[in-house]
C-alpha positions in Angstrom: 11.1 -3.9 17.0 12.7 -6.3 14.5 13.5 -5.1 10.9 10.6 -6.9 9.6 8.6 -5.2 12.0 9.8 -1.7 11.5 9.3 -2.3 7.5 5.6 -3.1 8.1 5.6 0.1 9.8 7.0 1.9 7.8 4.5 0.7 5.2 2.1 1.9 7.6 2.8 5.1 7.5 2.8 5.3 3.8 -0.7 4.1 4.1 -1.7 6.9 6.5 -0.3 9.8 4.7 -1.5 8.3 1.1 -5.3 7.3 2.8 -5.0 10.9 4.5 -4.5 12.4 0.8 -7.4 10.9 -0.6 -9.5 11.3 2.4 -9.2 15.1 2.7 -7.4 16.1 -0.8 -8.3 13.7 -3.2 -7.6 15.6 -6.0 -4.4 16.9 -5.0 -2.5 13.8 -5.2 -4.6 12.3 -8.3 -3.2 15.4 -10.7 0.1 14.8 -9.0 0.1 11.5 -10.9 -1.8 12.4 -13.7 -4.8 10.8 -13.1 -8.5 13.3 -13.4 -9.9 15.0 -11.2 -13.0 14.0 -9.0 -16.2 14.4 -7.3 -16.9 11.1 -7.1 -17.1 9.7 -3.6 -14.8 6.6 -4.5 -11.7 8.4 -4.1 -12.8 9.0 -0.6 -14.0 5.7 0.1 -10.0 4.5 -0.8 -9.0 6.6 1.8 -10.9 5.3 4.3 -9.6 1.6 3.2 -6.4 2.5 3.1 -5.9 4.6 6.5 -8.0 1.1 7.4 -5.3 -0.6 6.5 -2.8 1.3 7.7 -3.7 0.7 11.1 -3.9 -3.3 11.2 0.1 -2.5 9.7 0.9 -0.4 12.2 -0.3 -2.8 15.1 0.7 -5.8 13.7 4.6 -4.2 13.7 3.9 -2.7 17.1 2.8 -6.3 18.3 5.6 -8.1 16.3 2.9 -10.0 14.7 5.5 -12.2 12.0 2.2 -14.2 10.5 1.1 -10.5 9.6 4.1 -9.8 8.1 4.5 -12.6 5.8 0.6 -12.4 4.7 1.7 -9.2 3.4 4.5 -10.4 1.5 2.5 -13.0 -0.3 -0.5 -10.5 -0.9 1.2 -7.0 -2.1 2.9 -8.2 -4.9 -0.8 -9.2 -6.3 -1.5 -5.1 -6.1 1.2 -4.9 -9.4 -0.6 -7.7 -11.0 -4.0 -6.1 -11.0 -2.8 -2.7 -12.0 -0.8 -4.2 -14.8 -4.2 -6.4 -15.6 -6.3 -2.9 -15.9 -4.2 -1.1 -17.5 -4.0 -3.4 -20.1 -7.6 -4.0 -20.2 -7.9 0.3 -20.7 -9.7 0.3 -17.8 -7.1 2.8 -15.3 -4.0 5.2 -16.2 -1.0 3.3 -16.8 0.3 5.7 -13.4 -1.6 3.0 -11.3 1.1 0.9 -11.9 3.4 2.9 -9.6 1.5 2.2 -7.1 2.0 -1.8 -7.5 5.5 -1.0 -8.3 5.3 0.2 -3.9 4.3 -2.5 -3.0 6.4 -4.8 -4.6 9.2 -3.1 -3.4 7.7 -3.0 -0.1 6.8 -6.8 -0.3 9.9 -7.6 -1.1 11.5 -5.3 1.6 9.8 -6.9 3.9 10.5 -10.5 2.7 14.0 -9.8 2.7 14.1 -8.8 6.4 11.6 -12.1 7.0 14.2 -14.2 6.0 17.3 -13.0 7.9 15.8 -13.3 11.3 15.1 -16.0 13.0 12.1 -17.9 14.2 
């Protein structure tokens, strides 16, 4: 598996265990980061998308799928700019942000690993 590849994965499983969270606990990890608690089934329905997600991360590394990973390069940095955008519009906990701040990092992770291998 190349580096890029195992940094996708890795990002995978990040997905699994956060969608997992909100799937089955949803409120354990939201007063973890501050946010309120809820009833609502949207926190659920995140899960789902994200374990969703997870997977087509975790096959794309598994099947070395490079167009994947730069997709995701050029994509997750976007997450930080819409947190930033509703936080500042009072619309979500300034928390979210941390999650944008992942992938960044993870984008950039990934980029980094894009660019020193070949092909």
């Amino acid at each position: 598996m190349s580096k890029a590849a195992k940094r996708v994965f890795v990002f995978g499983i990040y997905l699994v265990v956060t969608g997992q969270c909100f799937l089955v606990v949803p409120n354990t990890p939201l007063a973890l980061f501050g946010f309120p608690a809820t009833n609502e089934p949207w926190i659920r329905v995140v899960g789902l998308l994200l374990l969703i997600l997870a997977y087509y991360y975790i096959q794309a590394a598994r099947h070395e799928l490079r167009s994947f990973f730069l997709w995701t390069v050029h994509a997750r940095p976007w997450v930080l700019v819409c947190f930033i955008v509703f936080v500042a519009l009072g619309i979500a906990e300034p928390m979210l942000i941390a999650f944008g701040v992942v992938d960044l990092l993870a984008a950039i992770w990934t980029g980094l690993a894009l660019r020193g291998s070949k092909a």
